[in-house]
Backbone bond lengths (Angstrom), bond angles and torsions (degrees), N, CA, C in turn:
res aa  C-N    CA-C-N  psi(-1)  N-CA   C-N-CA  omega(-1)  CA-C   N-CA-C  phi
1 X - - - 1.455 - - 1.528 112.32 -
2 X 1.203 120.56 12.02 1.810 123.99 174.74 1.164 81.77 -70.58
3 X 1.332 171.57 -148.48 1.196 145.60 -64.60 1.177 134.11 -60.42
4 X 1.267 105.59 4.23 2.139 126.40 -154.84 1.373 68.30 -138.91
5 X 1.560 92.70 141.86 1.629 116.70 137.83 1.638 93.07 -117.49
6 X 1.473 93.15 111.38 1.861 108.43 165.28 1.566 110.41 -153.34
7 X 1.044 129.00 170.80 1.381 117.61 -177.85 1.804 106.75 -76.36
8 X 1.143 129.69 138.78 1.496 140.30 -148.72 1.737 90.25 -71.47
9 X 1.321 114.92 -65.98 1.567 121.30 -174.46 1.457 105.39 -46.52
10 X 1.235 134.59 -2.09 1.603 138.34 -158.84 1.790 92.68 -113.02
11 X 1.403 103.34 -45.78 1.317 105.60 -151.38 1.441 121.96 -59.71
12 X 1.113 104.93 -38.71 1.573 121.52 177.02 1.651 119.81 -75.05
13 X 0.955 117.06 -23.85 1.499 120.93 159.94 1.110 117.05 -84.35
14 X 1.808 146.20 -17.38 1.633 151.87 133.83 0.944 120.52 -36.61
15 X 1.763 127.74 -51.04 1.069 138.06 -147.77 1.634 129.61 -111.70
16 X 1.300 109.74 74.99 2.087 97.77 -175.14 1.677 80.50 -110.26
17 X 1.460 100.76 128.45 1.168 110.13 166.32 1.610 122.86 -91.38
18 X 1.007 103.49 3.24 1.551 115.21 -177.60 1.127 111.13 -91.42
19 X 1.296 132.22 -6.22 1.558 135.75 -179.01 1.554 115.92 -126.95
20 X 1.488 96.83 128.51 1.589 114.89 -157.44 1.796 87.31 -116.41
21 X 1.778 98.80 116.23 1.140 149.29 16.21 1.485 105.72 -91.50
22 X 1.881 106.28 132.98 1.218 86.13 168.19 1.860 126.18 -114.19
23 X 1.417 88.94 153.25 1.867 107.41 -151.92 1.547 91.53 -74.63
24 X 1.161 124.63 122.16 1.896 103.26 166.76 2.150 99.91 -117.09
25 X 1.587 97.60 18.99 1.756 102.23 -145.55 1.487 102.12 -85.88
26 X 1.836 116.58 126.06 1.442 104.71 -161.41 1.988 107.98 95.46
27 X 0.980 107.45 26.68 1.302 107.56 -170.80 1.574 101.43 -119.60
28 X 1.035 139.51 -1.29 1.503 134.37 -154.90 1.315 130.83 30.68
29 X 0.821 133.98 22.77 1.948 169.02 153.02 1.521 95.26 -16.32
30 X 1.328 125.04 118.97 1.729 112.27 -179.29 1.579 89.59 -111.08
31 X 1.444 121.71 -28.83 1.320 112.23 -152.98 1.661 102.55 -151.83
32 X 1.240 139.36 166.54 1.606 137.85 -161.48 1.651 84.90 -174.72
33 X 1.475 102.53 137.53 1.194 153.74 -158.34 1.448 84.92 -83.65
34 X 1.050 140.46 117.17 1.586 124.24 152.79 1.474 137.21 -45.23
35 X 2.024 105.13 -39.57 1.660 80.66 155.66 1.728 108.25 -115.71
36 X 0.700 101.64 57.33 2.009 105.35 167.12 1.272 93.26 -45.63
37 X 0.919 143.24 -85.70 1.610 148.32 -174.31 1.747 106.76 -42.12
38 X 1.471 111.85 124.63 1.418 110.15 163.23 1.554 126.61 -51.99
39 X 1.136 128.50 139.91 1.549 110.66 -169.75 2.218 101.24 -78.15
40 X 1.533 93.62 -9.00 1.613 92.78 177.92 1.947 114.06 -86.55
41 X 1.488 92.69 -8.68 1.961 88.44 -179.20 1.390 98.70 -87.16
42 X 1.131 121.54 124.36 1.551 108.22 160.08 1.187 128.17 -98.78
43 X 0.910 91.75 120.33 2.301 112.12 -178.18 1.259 80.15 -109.92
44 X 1.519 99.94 134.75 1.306 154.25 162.48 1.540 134.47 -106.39
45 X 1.468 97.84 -22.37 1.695 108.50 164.14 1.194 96.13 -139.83
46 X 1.253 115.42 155.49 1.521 130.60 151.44 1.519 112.33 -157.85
47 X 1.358 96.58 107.81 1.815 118.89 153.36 1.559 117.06 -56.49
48 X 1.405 118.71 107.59 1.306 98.56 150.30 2.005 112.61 -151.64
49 X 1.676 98.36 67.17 0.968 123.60 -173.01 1.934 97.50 -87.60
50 X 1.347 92.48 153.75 1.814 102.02 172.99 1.491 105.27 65.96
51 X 1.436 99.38 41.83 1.828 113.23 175.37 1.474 103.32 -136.02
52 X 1.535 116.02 61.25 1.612 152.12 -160.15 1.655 101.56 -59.98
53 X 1.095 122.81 -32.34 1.715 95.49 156.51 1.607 110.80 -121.84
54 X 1.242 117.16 48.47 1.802 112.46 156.38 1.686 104.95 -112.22
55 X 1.413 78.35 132.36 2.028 113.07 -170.34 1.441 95.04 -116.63
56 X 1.452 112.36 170.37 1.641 116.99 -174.00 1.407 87.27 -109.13
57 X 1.813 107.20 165.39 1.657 108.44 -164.94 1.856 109.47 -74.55
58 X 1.734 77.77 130.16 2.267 73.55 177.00 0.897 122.34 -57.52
59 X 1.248 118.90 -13.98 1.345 123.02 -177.31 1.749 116.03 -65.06
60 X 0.950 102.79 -2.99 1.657 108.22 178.54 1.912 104.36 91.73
61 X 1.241 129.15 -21.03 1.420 129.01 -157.61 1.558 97.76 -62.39
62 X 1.553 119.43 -168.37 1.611 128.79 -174.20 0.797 78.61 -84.59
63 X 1.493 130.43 149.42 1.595 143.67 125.97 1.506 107.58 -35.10
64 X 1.020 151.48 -21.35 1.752 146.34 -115.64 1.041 122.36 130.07
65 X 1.594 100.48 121.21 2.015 95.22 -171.91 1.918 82.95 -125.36
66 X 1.368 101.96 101.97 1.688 121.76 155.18 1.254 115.88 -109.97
67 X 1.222 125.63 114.29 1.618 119.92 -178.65 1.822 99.30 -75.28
68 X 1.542 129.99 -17.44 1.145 126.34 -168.15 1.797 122.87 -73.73
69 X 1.774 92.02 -35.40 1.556 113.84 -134.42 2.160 92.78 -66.96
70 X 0.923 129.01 157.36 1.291 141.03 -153.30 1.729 96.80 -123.27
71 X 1.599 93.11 -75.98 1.590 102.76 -164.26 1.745 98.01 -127.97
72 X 1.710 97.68 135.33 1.523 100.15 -174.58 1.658 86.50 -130.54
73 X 1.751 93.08 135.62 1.444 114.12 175.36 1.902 107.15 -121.33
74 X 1.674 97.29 132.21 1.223 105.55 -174.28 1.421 110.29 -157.06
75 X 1.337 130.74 59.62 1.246 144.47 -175.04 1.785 106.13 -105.52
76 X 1.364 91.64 143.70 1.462 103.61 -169.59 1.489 122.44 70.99
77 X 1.245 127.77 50.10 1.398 129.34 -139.51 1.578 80.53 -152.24
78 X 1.669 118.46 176.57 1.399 134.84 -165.39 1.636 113.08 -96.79
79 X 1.577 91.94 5.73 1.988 89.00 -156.97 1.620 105.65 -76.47
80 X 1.371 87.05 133.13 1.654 112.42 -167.89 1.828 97.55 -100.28
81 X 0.773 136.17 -24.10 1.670 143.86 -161.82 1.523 122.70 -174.39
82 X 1.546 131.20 129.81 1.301 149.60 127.84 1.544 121.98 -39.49
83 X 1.568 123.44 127.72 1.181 84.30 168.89 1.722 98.16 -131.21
84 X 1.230 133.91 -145.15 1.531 135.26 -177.23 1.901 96.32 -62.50
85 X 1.431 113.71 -46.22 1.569 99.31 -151.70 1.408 91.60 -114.01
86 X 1.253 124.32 39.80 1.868 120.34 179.54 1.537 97.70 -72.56
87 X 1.369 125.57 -69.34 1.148 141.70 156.83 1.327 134.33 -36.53
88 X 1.430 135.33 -52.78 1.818 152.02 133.50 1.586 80.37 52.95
89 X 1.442 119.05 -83.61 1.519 127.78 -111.26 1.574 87.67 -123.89
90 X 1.030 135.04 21.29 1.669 157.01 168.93 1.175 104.73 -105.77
91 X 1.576 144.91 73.09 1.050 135.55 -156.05 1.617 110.45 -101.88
92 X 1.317 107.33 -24.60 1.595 121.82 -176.60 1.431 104.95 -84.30
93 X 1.270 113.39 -16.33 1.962 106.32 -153.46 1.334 97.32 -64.49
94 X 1.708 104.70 135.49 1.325 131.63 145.50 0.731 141.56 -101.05
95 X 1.631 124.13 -10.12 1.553 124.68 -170.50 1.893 98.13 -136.01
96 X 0.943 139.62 127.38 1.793 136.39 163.82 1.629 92.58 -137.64
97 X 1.388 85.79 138.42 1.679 99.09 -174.96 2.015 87.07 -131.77
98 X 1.233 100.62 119.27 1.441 98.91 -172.79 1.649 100.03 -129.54
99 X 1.396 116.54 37.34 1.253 114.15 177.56 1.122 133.72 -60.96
100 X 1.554 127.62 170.66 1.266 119.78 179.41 1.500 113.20 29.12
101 X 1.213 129.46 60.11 1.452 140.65 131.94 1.618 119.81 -94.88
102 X 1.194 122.03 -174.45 1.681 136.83 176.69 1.459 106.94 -97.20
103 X 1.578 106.62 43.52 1.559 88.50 -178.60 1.399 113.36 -99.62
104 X 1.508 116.09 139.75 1.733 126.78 -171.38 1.515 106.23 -79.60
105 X 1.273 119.05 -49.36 1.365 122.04 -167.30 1.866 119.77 -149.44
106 X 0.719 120.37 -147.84 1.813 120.79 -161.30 1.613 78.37 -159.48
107 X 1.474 115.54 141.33 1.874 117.91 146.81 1.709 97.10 -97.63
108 X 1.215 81.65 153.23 1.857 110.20 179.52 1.670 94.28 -53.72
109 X 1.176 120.62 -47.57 1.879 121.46 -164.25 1.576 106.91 -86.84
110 X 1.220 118.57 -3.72 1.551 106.88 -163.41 1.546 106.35 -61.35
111 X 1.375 130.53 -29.91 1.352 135.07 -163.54 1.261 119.14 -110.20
112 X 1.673 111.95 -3.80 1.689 119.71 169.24 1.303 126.37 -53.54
113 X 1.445 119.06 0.06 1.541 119.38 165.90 1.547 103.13 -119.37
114 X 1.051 128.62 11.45 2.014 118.15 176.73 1.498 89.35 -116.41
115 X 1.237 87.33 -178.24 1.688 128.54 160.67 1.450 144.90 -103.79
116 X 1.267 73.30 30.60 1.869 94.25 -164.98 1.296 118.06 -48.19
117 X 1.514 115.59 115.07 1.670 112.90 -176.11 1.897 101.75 -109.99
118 X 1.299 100.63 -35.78 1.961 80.60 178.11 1.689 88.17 -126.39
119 X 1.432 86.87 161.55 1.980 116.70 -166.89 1.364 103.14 -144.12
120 X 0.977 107.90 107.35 1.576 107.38 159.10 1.483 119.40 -128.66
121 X 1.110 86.04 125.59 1.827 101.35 -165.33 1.616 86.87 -121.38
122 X 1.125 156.01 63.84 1.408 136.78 166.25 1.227 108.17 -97.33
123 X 1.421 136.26 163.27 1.483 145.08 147.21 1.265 97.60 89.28
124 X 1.933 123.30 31.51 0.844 110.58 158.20 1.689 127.59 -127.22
125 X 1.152 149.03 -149.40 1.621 149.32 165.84 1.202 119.96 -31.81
126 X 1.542 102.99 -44.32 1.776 123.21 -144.14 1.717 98.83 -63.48
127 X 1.911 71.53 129.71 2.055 90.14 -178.53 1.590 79.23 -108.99
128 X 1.212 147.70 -32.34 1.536 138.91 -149.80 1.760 92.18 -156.94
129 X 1.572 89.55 162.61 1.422 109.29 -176.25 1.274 96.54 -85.95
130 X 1.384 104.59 -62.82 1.347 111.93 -168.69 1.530 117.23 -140.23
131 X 1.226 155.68 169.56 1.513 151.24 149.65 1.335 130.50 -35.10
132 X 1.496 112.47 -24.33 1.568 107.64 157.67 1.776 99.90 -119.83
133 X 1.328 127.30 14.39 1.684 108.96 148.49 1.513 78.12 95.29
134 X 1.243 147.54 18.36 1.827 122.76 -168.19 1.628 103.84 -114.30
135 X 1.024 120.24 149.52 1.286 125.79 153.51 1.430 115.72 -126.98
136 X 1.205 119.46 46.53 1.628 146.77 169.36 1.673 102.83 -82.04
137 X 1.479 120.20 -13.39 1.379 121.46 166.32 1.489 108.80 -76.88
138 X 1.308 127.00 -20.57 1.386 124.07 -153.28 1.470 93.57 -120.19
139 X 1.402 137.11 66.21 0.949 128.59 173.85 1.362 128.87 -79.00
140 X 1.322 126.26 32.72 0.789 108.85 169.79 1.686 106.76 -144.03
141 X 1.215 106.59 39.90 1.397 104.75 -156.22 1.871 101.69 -111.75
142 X 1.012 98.46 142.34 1.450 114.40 -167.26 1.504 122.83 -88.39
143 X 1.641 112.00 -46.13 1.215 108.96 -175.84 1.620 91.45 -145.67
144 X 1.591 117.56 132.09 1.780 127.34 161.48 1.442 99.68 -92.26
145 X 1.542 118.10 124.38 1.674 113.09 159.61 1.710 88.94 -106.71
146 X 1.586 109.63 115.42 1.438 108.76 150.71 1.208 120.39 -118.93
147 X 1.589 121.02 51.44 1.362 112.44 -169.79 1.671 99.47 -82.95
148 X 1.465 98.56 149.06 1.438 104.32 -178.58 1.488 123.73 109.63
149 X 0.962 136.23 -19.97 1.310 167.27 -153.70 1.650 94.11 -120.09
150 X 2.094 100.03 72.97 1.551 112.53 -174.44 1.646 97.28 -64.44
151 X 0.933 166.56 -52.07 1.761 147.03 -146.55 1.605 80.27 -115.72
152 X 1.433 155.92 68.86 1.391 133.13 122.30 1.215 122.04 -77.68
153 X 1.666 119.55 118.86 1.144 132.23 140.59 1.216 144.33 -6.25
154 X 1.270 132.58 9.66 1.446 150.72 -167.15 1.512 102.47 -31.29
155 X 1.330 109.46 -85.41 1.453 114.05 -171.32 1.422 120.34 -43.99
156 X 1.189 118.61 -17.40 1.483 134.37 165.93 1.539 138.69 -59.83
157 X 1.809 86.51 -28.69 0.916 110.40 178.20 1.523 129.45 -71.81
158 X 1.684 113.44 144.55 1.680 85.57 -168.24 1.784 100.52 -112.02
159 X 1.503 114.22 137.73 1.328 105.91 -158.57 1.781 93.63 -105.97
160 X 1.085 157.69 16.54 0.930 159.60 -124.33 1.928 97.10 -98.36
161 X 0.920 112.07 98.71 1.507 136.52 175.78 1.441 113.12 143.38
162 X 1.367 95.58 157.78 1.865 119.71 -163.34 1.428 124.20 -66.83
163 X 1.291 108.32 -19.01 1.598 110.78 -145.87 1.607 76.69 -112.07
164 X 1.064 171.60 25.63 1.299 161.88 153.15 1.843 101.97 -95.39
165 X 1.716 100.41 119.70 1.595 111.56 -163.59 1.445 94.22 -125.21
166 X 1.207 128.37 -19.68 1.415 118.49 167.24 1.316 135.17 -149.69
167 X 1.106 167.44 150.88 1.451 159.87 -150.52 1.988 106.44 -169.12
168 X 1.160 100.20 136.68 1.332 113.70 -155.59 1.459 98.04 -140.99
169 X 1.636 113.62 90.18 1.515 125.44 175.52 1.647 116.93 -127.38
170 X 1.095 119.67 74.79 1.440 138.43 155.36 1.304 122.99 -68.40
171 X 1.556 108.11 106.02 1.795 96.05 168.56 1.310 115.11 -60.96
């Protein structure tokens, strides 16, 4: 269990790694090993939302290098910031639901190595996506839910590519 910082008596009732999707949500998890996961199991989901103080490393490194993982859920969680290489080593991801966190902003590069088709960032800080307003990094992304996110910039925003079919901005 060194790869988790969670309380030990917790850990083993969170954690079957043998079952895809795996749930880690409700676990008190502050921090994850980047490769905790074998690069031969393939997880394809992983929940690990309602784990209220785990943040990705400040240090800028991947959170997690799964060549498998698809869709990552992490709502209700401590994350204060994205940065260029949170993502890096997530090469398949299509789905991150990072709701209800403290997040201020998005960088323009965070998603230049995935495939990110849905984003949901709602119920959090975000006044801007990014420093020049683009999501021309995320080309391939289908639907933004940022509802919640009272001062976002929407109209500011510059949507300029095809593959975006819906956007969902409710104060």
């Amino acid at each position: 269990m060194s790869a988790l910082s969670v309380h030990p008596e917790e850990a083993l009732a969170c954690l079957n790694r043998f079952v895809n999707p795996v749930n880690m949500s409700h676990c008190k998890i502050t921090s994850l090993d980047p490769r905790h996961f074998p690069a031969h199991l393939p997880i394809t989901t992983l929940n690990m939302s309602h784990n209220g103080k785990f943040d990705f490393p400040a240090d800028g490194s991947p959170f997690l290098v799964q060549d498998h993982l698809l869709n990552y859920h992490c709502e209700h969680c401590g994350i204060t910031a994205i940065y260029a290489k949170t993502f890096a080593e997530l090469r398949r991801l299509k789905t991150l639901n990072l709701a209800s966190n403290q997040l201020k902003t998005i960088p323009g590069d965070a998603f230049n190595r995935n495939q990110l088709h849905y984003l949901m960032v709602g119920g959090n800080e975000i006044r801007q996506i990014n420093d020049e307003m683009k999501l021309e990094t995320m080309q391939h992304l289908v639907m933004l839910a940022a509802s919640g996110n009272v001062d976002f910039k929407l109209m500011e925003l510059s949507l300029d590519f095809a593959n975006l079919e819906w956007i969902q901005c409710k104060r």
